[in-house]
C-alpha positions, 0 to 999 in steps of 0.5 A: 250421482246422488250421495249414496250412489257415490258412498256406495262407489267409495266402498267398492273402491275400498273393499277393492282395495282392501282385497289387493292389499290383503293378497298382497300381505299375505304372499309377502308373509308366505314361507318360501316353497320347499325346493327337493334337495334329495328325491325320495327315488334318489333316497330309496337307492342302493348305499354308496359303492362309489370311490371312497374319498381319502382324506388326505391331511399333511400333505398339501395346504388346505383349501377352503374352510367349510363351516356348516352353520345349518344343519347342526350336524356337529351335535352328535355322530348322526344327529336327527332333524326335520324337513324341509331345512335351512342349508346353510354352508360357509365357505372361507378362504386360506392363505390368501387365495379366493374359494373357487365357486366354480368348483363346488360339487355337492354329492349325494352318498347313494349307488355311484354318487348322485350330483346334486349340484345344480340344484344348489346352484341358485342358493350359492353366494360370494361365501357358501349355499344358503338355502331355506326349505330344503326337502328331503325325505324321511331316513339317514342321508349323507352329503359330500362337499367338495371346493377348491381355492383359486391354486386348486387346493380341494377341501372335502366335507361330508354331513351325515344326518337323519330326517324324522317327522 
C-alpha cells in the first residue's frame, strides 16, 4: 500500500467514525417523543356525567398526601399551559403506612370517566408519575388522582388546567 492509498484509508475510517459518533450524539440529546396522555377523540367528549366524588374530610385519617410539583396548577382556579408537559406527581405516606402503588387509578373527567391509568403506569416510581412529554390536546382538561395507603385509606385529587398553543 502506498502513503496515499493508506491516508487515503486513514479518512474513511475516520470520516466513518465521525458519522457513528455524530448519530450517536445527537439521539443522546434528542428530547424524549411525547407520549398521548389524552386523545383528541377523548378530548371532544361529552362533559363528565359520571358519580360525583365526595370528598369525604373528618371522617376517616388521610390516606397518602399527593403533592403535584408539575403542572403548577396551584396558581390559579384553572391555570394555562402548553403541551406536551412534565407530569410530575408525589406521593407521601401517613401515619406509617406504605402508598399502595397498586391502587393508583388515574381518570380522565369525560362522559363516564375515561381510565387512563395504564398509561401512567410506565412512569410510575417508588414515590409518584414522573412523566416528560405529556400530550395532550388544546382545550380545559381535568384529571383525577386516586391512591390508597397499605390500611386502604384512598386520597382524592383532581387537577383542573387548559392546554394553549
Amino acid at each position: 500500500m502506498t502513503n496515499g492509498q493508506l491516508r487515503a484509508r486513514r479518512y474513511r475510517v475516520f470520516a466513518a467514525a465521525l458519522a457513528v459518533a455524530s448519530l450517536w450524539i445527537v439521539q443522546a440529546t434528542a428530547p424524549a417523543s411525547a407520549f398521548q396522555l389524552i386523545t383528541p377523540m377523548e378530548a371532544k367528549a361529552g362533559p363528565y356525567v359520571g358519580k360525583p366524588h365526595p370528598v369525604m374530610r373528618g371522617l376517616n385519617p388521610p390516606g397518602p398526601r399527593i403533592v403535584i410539583h408539575s403542572p403548577n396548577v396551584n396558581v390559579a382556579d384553572k391555570p394555562t399551559i402548553h403541551a406536551p408537559l412534565k407530569l410530575d406527581v408525589e406521593f407521601d405516606p401517613t401515619d406509617g403506612t406504605q402508598v399502595d402503588m397498586g391502587s393508583l387509578k388515574v381518570i380522565y373527567l369525560k362522559l363516564w370517566g375515561i381510565d387512563i391509568t395504564d398509561r401512567i403506569r410506565p412512569y410510575l416510581t417508588s414515590d409518584g408519575i414522573h412523566a416528560d412529554n405529556a400530550d395532550l390536546p388544546l382545550g380545559e382538561h381535568s384529571i383525577e388522582i386516586d391512591i390508597k395507603d397499605t390500611l386502604g385509606r384512598v386520597t382524592r385529587t383532581t387537577m383542573t388546567f387548559t392546554v394553549v398553543k
